[in-house]
N, C-alpha and C positions, 0 to 999 in steps of 0.2 A: 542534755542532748537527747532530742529525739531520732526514733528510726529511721522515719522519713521527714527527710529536710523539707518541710513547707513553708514554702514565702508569706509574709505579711498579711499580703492582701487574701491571699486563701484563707487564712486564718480569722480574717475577719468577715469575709464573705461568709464562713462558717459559723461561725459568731452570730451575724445577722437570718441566715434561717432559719438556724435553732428559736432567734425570738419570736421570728412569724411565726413558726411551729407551734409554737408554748400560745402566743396571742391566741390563733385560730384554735387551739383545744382550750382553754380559758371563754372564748366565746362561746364554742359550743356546749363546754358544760354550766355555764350560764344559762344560755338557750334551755335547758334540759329542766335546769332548778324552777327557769319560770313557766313552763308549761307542765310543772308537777306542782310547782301553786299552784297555779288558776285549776288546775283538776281537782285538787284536793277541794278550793275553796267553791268549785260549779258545786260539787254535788250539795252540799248541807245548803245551798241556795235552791236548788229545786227542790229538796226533800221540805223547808221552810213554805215553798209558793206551792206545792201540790196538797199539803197540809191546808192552807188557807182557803185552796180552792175548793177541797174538799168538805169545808166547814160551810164553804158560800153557798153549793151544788153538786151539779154534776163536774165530773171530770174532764180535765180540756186539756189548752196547751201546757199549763204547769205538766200534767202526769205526762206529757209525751216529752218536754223537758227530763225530767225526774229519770224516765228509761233511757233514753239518750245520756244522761249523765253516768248511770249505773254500768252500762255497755262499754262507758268510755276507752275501759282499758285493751279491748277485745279491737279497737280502732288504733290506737298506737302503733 
């Protein structure tokens, strides 16, 4: 026996926001996971094309890539 007597349908109304709830923070931390891959994986791709630019010339879009990547975190 609980404290307060709640009917069925309450119970299940309650039931189901709790799952939206769980869903939509499952989504966002998802969301989270994959824009901390691609950051992880941007940078050692410009650090590779600023490299090659470098061997080719002068410096171009790679290095301005490469600082934009390096910054990234200061952008979050």
């Amino acid at each position: 026996m609980h404290f307060a007597d709640v009917s069925l349908k309450w119970k299940i109304f309650a039931g189901e926001c709790m799952t939206a709830v769980t869903l939509m923070l499952l989504a966002l931390l998802k969301n989270s996971e994959l824009r901390s891959e691609r950051a992880l994986q941007r940078k050692p791709d410009a650090i590779a094309a600023a490299l090659l630019e470098s061997q080719e010339g002068e410096p171009g879009k790679a290095h301005e890539d490469l600082r934009a990547a390096i910054r990234m975190e200061e952008e979050t």
